[in-house]
VOBA-1610 file (N, C-alpha, C; in pm, whole numbers, padded with zeros to 5 digits, always signed):
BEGIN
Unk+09723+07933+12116Unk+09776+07949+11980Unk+09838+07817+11935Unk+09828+07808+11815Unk+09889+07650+11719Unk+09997+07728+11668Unk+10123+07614+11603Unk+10228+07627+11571Unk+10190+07779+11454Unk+10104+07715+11365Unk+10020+07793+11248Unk+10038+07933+11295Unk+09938+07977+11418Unk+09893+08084+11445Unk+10065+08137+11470Unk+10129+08101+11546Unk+10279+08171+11503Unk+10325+08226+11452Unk+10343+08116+11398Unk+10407+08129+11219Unk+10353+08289+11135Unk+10208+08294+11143Unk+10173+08376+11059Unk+10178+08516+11129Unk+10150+08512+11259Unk+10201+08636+11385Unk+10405+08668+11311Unk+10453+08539+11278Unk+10547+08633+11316Unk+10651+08673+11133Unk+10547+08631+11119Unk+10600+08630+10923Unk+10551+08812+10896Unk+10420+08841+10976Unk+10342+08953+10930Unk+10411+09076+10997Unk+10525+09009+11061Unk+10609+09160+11145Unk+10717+09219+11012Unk+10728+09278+10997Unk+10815+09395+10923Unk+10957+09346+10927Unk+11060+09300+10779Unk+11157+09241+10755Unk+11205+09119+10861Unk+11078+09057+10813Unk+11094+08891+10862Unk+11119+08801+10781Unk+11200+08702+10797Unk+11215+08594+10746Unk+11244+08488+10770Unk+11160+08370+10744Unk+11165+08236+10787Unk+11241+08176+10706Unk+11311+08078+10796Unk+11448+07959+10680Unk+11457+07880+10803Unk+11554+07729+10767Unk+11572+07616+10833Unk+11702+07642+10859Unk+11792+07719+10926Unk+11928+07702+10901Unk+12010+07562+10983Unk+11960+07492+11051Unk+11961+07375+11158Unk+11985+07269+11099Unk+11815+07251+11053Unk+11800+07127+10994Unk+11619+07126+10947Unk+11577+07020+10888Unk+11457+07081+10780Unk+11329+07061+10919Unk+11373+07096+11049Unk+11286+07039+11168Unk+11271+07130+11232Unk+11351+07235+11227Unk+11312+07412+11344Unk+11372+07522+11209Unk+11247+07533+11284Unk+11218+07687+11168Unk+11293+07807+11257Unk+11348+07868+11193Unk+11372+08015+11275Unk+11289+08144+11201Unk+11278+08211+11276Unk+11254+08359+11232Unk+11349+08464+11263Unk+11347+08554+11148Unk+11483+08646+11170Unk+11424+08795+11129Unk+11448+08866+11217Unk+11470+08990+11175Unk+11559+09069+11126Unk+11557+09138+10979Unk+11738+09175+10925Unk+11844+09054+10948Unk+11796+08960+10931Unk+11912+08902+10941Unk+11954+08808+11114Unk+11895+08910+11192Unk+11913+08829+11332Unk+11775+08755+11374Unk+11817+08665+11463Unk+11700+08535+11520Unk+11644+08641+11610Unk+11494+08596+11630Unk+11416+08652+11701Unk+11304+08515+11758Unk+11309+08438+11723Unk+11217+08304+11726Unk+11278+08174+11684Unk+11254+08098+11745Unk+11271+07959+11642Unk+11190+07851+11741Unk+11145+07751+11660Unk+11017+07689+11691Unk+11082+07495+11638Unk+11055+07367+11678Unk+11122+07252+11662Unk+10954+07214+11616Unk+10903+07206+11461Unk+10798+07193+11378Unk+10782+07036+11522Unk+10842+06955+11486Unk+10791+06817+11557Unk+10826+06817+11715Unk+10859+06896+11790Unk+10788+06851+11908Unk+10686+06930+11981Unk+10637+06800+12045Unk+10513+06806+12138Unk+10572+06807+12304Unk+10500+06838+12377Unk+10397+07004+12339Unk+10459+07108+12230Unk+10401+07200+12155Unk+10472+07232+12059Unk+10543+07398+12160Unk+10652+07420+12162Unk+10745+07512+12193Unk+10747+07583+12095Unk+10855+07733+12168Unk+10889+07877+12056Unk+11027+07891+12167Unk+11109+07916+12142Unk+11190+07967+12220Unk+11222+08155+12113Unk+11245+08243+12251Unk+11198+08353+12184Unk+11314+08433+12292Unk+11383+08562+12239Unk+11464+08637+12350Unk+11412+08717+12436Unk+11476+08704+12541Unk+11394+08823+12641Unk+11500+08917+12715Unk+11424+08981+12769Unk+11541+09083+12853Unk+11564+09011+13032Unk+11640+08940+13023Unk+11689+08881+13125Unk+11612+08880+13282Unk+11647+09041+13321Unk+11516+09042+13436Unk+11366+08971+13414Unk+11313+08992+13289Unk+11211+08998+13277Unk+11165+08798+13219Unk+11267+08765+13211Unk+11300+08592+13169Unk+11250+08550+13300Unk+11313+08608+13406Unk+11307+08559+13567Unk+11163+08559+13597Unk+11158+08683+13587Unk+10952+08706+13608Unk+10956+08605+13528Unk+10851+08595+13428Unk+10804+08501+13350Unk+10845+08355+13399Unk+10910+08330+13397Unk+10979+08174+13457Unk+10878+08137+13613Unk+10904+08236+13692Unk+10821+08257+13804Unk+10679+08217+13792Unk+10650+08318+13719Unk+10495+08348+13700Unk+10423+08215+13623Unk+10509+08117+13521Unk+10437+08046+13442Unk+10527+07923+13490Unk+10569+07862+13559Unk+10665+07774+13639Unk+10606+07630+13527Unk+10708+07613+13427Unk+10673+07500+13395Unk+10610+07471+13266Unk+10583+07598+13214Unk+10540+07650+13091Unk+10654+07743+13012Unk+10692+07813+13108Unk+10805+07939+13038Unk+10949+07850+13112Unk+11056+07823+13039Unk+11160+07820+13134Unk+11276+07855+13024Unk+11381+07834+13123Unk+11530+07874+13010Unk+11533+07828+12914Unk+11546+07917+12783Unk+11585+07846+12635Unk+11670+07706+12602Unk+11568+07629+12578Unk+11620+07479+12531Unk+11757+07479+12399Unk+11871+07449+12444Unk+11971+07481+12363Unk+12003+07647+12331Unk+11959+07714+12402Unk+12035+07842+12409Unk+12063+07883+12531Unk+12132+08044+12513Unk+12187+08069+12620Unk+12057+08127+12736Unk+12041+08058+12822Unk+11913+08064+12945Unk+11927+08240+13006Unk+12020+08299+12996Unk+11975+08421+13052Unk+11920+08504+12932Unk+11922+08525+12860Unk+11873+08558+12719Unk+11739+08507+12647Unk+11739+08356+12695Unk+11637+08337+12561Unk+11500+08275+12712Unk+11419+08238+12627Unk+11300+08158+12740Unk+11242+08046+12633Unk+11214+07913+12631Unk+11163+07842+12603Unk+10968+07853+12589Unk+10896+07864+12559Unk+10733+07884+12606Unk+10663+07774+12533Unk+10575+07677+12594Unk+10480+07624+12553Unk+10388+07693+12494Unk+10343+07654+12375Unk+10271+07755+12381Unk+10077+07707+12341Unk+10068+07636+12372Unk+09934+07517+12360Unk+09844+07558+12514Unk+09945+07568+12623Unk+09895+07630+12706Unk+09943+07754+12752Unk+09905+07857+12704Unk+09977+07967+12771Unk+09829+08076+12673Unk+09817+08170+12730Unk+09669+08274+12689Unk+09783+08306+12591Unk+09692+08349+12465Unk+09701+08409+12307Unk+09789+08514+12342Unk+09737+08658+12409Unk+09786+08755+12480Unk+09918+08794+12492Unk+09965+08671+12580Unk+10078+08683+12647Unk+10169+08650+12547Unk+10148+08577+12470Unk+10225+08462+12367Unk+10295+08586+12268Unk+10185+08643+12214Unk+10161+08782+12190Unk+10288+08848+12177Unk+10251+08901+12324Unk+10347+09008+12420Unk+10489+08964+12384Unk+10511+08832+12414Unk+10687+08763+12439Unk+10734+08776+12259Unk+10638+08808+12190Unk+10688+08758+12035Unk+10727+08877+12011Unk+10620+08998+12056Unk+10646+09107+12048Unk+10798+09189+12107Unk+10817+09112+12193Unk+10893+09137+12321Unk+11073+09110+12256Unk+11048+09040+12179Unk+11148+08936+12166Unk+11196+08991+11985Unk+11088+09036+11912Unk+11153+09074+11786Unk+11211+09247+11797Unk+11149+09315+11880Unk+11158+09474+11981Unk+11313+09470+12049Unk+11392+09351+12095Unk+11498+09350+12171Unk+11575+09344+12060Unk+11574+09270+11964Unk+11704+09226+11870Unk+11655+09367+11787Unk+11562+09424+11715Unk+11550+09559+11650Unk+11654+09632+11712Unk+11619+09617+11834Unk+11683+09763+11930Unk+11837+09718+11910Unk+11870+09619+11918Unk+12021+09596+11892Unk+12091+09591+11769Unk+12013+09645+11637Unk+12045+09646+11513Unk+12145+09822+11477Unk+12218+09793+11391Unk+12308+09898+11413Unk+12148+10024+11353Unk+12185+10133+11415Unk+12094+10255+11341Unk+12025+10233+11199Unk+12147+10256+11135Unk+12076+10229+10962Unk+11987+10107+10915Unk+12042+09995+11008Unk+11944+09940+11004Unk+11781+09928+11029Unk+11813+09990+11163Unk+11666+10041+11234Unk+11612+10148+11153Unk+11678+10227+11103Unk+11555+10358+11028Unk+11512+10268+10906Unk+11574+10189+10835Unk+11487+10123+10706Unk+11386+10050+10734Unk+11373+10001+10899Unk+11237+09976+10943Unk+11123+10049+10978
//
């Protein structure tokens, strides 16, 4: 997947929204209001850092040694860093999926039923 293919994976999820709150160089994506993604437009290899459920950060880290590791400027038990130039479509997928599904689940109720 290209930065592109992202982008449009994660614009097409249900009360998303993209903004620069940083600086005009990493994009975030937010669900209701909370981060679920954010991506640094200029670097190479191009990265996503995305949240995960902690156990499952460990797997992944394991499994992709060097591709997946602790969130670059966030908190490492929480977030995962992913290349994503090399890593299968699939999986890339899965973690985006994975990652906008965790912060939903942590949205107060009322929030979650207007989704």
């Amino acid at each position: 997947m290209n930065i592109e293919q992202i982008r449009d994976y994660c614009i097409s999820k249900k009360a998303v929204t993209e903004e620069f709150p940083f600086d005009e160089k990493t994009l975030v994506f937010k669900v209701m209001g909370k981060m679920f993604a954010l991506t640094g437009l200029e670097r190479i290899p191009h990265e996503i850092n995305l949240k995960c459920d902690p156990e499952k950060a460990i797997e992944l880290r394991e499994a992709y040694d060097g591709l997946i590791y602790g969130g670059y400027h966030m908190n490492k038990k929480h977030w995962n860093t992913v290349v994503i130039e090399q890593l299968p479509r699939d999986l890339i997928i899965e973690m985006i999926d994975h990652s906008y599904e965790l912060v939903v689940s942590k949205l107060p109720k009322k929030l979650r039923e207007t989704l």
